[in-house]
Each structure stands twice: as structure tokens, then as C-alpha cells.
C-alpha positions as CSV (number, residue, x, y, z in Angstrom):
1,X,-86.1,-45.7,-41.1
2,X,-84.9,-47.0,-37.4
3,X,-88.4,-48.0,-36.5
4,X,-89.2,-49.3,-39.7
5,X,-86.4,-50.8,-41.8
6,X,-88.4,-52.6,-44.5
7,X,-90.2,-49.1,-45.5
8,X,-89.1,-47.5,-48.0
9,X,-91.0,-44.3,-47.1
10,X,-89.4,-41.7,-45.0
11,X,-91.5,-38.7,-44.6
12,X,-94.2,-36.5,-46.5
13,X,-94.7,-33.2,-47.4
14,X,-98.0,-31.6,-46.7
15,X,-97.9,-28.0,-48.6
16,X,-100.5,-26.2,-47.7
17,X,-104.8,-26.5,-47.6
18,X,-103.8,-29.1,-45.3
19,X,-107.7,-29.0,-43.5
20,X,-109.9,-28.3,-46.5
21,X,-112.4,-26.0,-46.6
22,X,-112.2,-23.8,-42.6
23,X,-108.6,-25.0,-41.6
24,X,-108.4,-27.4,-38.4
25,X,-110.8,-27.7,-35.4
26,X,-110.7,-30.4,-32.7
27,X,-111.5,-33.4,-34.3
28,X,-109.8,-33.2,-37.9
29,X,-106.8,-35.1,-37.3
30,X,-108.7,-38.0,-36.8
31,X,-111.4,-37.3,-39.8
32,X,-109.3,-36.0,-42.4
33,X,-105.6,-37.3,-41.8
34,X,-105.6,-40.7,-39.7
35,X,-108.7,-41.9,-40.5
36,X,-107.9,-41.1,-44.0
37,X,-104.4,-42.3,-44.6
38,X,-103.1,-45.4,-43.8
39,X,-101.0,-46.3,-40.9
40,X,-97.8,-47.0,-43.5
41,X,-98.3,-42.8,-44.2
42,X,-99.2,-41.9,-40.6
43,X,-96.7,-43.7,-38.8
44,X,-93.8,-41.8,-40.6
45,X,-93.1,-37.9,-40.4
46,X,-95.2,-35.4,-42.2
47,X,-93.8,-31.8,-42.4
48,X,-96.8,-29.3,-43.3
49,X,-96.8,-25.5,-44.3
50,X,-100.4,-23.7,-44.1
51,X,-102.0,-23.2,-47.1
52,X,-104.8,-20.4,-47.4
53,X,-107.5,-23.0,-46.4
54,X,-106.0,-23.7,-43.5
55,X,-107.0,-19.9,-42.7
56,X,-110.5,-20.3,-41.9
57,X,-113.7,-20.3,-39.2
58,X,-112.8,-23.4,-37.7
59,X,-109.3,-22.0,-36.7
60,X,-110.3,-18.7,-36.0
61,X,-106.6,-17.7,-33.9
62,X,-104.5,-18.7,-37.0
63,X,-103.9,-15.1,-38.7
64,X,-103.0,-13.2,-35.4
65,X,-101.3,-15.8,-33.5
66,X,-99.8,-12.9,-30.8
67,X,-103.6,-11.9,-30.1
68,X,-104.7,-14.3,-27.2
69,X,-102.1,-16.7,-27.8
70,X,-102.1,-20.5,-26.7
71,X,-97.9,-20.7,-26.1
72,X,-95.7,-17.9,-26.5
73,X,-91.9,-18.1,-26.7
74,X,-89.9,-15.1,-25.2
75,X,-86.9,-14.6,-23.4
76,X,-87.9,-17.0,-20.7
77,X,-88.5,-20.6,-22.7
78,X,-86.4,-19.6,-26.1
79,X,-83.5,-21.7,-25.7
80,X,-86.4,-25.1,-24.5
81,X,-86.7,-27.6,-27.4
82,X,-89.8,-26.3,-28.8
83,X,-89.2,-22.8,-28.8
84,X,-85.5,-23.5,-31.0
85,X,-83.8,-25.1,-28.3
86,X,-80.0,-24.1,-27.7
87,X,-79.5,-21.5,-30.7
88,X,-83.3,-20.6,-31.2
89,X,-83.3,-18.6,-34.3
90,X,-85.5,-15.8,-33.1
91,X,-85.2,-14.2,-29.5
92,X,-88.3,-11.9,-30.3
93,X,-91.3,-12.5,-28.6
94,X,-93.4,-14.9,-31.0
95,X,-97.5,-15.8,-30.0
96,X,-98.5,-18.9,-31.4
97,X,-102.3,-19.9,-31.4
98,X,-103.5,-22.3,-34.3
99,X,-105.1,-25.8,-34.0
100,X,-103.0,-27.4,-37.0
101,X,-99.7,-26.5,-35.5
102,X,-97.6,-29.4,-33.1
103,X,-99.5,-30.1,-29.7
104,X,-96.8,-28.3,-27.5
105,X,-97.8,-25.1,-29.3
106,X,-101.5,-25.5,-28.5
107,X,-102.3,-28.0,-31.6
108,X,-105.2,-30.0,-31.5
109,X,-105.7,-33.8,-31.5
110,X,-102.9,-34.9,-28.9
111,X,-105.1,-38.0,-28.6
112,X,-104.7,-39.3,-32.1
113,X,-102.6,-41.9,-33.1
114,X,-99.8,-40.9,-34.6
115,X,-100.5,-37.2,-34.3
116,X,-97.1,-36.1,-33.1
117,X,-95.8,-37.3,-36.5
118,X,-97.7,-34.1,-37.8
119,X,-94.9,-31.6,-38.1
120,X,-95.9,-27.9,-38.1
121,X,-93.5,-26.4,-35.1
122,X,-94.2,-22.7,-37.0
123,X,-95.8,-21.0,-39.7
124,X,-92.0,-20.8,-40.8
125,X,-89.4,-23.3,-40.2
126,X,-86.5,-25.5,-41.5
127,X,-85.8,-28.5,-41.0
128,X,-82.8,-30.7,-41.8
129,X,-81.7,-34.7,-41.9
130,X,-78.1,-34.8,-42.2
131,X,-77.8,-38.4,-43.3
132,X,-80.1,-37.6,-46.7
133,X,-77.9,-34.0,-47.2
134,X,-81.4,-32.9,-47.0
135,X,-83.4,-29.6,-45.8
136,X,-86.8,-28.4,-45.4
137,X,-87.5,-25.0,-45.3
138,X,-91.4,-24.1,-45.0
139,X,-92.4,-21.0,-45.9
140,X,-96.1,-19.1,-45.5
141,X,-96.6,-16.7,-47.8
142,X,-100.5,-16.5,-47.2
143,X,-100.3,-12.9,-47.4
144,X,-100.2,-13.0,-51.0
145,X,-103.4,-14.9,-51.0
146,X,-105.0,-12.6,-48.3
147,X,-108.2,-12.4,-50.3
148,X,-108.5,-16.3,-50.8
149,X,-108.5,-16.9,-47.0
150,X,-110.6,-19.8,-45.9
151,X,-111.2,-20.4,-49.6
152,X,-113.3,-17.1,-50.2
153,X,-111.8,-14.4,-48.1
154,X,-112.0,-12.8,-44.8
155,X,-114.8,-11.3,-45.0
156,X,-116.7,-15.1,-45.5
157,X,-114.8,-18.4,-44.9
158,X,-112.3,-16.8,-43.2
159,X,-114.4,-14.4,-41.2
160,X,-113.9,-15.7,-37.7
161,X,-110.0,-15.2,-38.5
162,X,-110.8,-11.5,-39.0
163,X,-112.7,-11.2,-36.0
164,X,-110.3,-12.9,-34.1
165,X,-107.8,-10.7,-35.0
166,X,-109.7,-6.9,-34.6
167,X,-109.6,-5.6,-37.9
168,X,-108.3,-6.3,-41.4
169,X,-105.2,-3.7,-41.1
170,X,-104.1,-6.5,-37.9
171,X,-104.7,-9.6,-40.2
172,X,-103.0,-8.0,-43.2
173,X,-99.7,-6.6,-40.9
174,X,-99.6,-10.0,-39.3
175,X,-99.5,-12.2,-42.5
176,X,-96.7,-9.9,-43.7
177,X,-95.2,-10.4,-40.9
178,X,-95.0,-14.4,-41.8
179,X,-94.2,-13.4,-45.3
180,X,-91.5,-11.6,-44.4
181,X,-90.3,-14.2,-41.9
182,X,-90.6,-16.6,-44.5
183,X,-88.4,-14.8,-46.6
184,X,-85.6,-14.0,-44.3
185,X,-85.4,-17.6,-42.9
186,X,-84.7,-19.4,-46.8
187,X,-82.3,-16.2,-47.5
188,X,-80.6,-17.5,-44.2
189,X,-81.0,-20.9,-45.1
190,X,-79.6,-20.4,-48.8
């Protein structure tokens, strides 16, 4: 509201299928969010969740994010601003290693306009603003939609996210994983 005092628009909320059909690859930030919306939606915060689209070929690292990950918060960087900052909620080694989440986790697109706007620090998070007594929490529960990966399942559109992770038991153990995440952080949160 600072930067822009005669908007009446303070955020959005992307839930989920955020990069329709294969998830996000370098390049859809511009094509399918700031090309698409206008600068009155761009310029102001969007807070996403993945949505079982997001799960597919052209973000193959998305369902195993600890296999070959991008950034990695541990014991060493937990208590830095992206990793929680000075009471980070999780100490436990967490891999992160998707093209949709924010650019200091290995996102995408740090060349669009507007692109750090795109809020997706985790697959799991909360968020709060204090002066609208408001919270966020985002919550992937993908797991439940294992099959519906990359909009026909892991063995097709979300194929590459299979491979990527080494088998199906690894895919399905690490999207309960995030379920289960999920779950614990809005039972915290409630």
C-alpha cells in the first residue's frame, strides 16, 4: 500500500496449477504471468502454493527437491532471511530445487519485472501482515493428487519428475513428506 497509495489492491493468491500444463521452465514468468497480467496485478505481492500442474516435465526437480538440490538450508544458513531467518521453523536439513519457487531458492526468471513479487519461499509456508490481522498459511497436499501429476500422472506429464526423483516409492515418500509438513505447520499455526 506504501508504494502505491491510490491502489486499492494489496496482494493475490495464486492456489495452485500456477504454470499450466508441465509446471515452470525458464521463460514462463514472462509468458504466462507478466506478460499476461497487468502491471496493476504484477507490481503487488502474489503468494502461490503448487498445484499438481505445477508437477510436471518442464520442472522435472519439483517432487524430490533433496535429490540434486539447487539451495539447501541446514544448520549452517537456517537462521539467514531466506532460510526462516532468526527463529526458522525447521532446523532439519530441507533441499529445495523447483523453478516456480522465489529466485534465492533457485527459481527461475530473476530477470522479469516484477518477479520477486512472486511469493513461493516453500512448498509449505505462512505468512502474516500484522496491520490486516491477517495470515497465510500455504499448504501442498499434492500427494493426494499423486496420480494427476503434470495433469496425467507420473508416468506421462509428470514423467521427467519421476525420473528425476529414481523411482515412484522416492516421489510418493517425498510428497508425503510435504503433506505431512503441510499439516503440521496450520496445526501450529491454528
Amino acid at each position: 500500500k506504501a508504494k502505491n497509495p491510490n491502489s486499492e489492491l494489496l496482494f493475490v493468491l495464486a492456489g495452485g496449477d500456477n504454470f499450466y500444463w508441465a509446471g515452470a521452465s525458464s521463460g514462463r514468468f514472462s509468458e504466462t504471468w507478466y506478460d499476461v497480467y497487468s502491471q496493476a496485478l504484477t507490481s503487488v505481492p502474489w503468494f502461490s502454493v503448487f498445484g499438481n500442474h505445477d508437477y510436471g516435465n518442464s520442472d522435472p526437480g519439483i517432487g524430490c527437491p533433496s535429490t540434486n538440490s539447487r539451495f539447501t538450508c541446514d544448520r549452517s544458513n537456517m537462521n539467514s532471511e531466506v532460510c526462516g531467518g532468526a527463529a526458522p521453523y525447521s532446523t532439519e536439513p530441507q533441499g529445495y530445487n523447483s523453478n516456480a519457487l522465489n529466485v534465492n531458492k533457485g527459481g527461475v526468471d530473476h530477470g522479469v519485472p516484477n518477479r520477486a513479487n512472486w511469493h513461493q519461499p516453500d512448498y509449505t509456508y505462512y505468512y502474516s501482515i500484522p496491520a490486516l490481522d491477517f495470515e497465510l498459511v500455504a499448504m501442498d497436499l499434492d500427494f493426494y493428487q499423486i496420480g494427476a501429476l503434470g495433469g496425467n500422472g507420473p508416468h506421462l506429464g509428470a514423467s521427467g519428475v519421476l525420473a528425476a526423483c529414481g523411482s515412484m516409492d522416492a516421489l510418493h515418500n517425498s510428497l508425503l513428506a510435504i503433506a505431512e509438513a503441510s499439516k503440521k505447520v496450520l496445526n501450529n499455526r491454528s
